[in-house]
N, C-alpha and C positions, 0 to 999 in steps of 0.2 A: 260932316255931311257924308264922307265916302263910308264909313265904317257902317253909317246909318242905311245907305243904298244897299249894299253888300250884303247887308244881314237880311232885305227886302228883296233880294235880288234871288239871294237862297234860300228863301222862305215862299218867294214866289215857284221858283221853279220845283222844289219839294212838290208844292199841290199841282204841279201840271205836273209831274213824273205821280202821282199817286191818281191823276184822274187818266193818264193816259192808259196805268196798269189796271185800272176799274172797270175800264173801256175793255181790254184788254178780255179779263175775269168773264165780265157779263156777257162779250162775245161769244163766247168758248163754251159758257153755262147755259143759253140763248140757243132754244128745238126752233123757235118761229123762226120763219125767215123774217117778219116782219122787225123782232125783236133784235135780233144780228144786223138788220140793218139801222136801225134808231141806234144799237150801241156803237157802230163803229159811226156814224156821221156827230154822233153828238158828245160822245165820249173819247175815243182811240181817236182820231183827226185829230180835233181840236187840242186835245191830250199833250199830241207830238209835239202841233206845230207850237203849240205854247213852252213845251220842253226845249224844244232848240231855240226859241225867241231869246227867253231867258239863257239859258245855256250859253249862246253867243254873246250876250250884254255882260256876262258873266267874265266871258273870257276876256273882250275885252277891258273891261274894268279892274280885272288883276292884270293884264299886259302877257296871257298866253298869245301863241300863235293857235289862226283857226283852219292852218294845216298842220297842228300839232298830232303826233302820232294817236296818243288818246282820243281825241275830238274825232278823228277821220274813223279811227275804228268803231268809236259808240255809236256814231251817224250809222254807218253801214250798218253795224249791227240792231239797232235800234228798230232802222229803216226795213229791213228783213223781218222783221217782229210785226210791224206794220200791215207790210207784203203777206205775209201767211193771214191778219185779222182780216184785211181786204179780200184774201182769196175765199176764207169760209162763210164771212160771215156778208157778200152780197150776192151769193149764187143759190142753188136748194138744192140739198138732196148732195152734199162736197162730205166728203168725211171727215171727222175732226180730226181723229188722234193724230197724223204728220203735220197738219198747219199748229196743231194746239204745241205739238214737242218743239217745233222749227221756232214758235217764238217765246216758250219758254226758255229753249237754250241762250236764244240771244238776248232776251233781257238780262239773263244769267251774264253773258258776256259783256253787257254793256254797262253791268254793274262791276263787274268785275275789272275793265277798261279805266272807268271813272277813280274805284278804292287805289288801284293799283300803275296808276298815271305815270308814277315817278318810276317805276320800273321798264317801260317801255323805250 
């Protein structure tokens, strides 16, 4: 049963990191305000919070700490990635390119966080 959750656990959070990064895309791609707003409440949100749900059930189920140095850096970085799709895409007329780079880099870093855990 454990190998079986495990492999459910990160197959789950796979699709909530690919729907959070969707959210992410459409935001970024998204002139209407109407349309930057529908991607971030129904895509980037729910994206996240289902990223860490998992993410945490994760951790504790292999026996990480969830003040482990990777876990704290991805949140943050993650949560910044967030922050910039919140700040473009619920206002009008915000200009892309610094929120679009701010969370490109940190997905960059929290992927980077996650491959490279053991080096931390």
């Amino acid at each position: 049963m454990g190998v079986e959750l495990l492999f459910a656990l990160r197959f789950a959070k796979f699709l909530a990191i690919a729907l959070f990064l969707a959210g992410l895309a459409a935001t970024f791609a998204s002139e209407r305000l109407e349309a930057k707003r529908r991607s971030v409440g129904l895509l980037v949100a729910p994206g996240f919070l289902l990223t860490w749900g998992f993410g945490f059930a994760l951790a504790m189920l292999v026996g990480h700490s969830l003040f482990a140095p990777f876990i704290l850096y991805t949140l943050l970085a993650s949560f910044v990635a967030l922050q910039a799709a919140l700040f473009y895409g619920l206002a009008e007329d915000r200009p892309r390119r610094n929120p679009l780079r701010i969370a490109v880099l940190c997905v960059i870093a929290s992927f980077y966080f996650m491959v490279y855990r053991h080096a931390l």
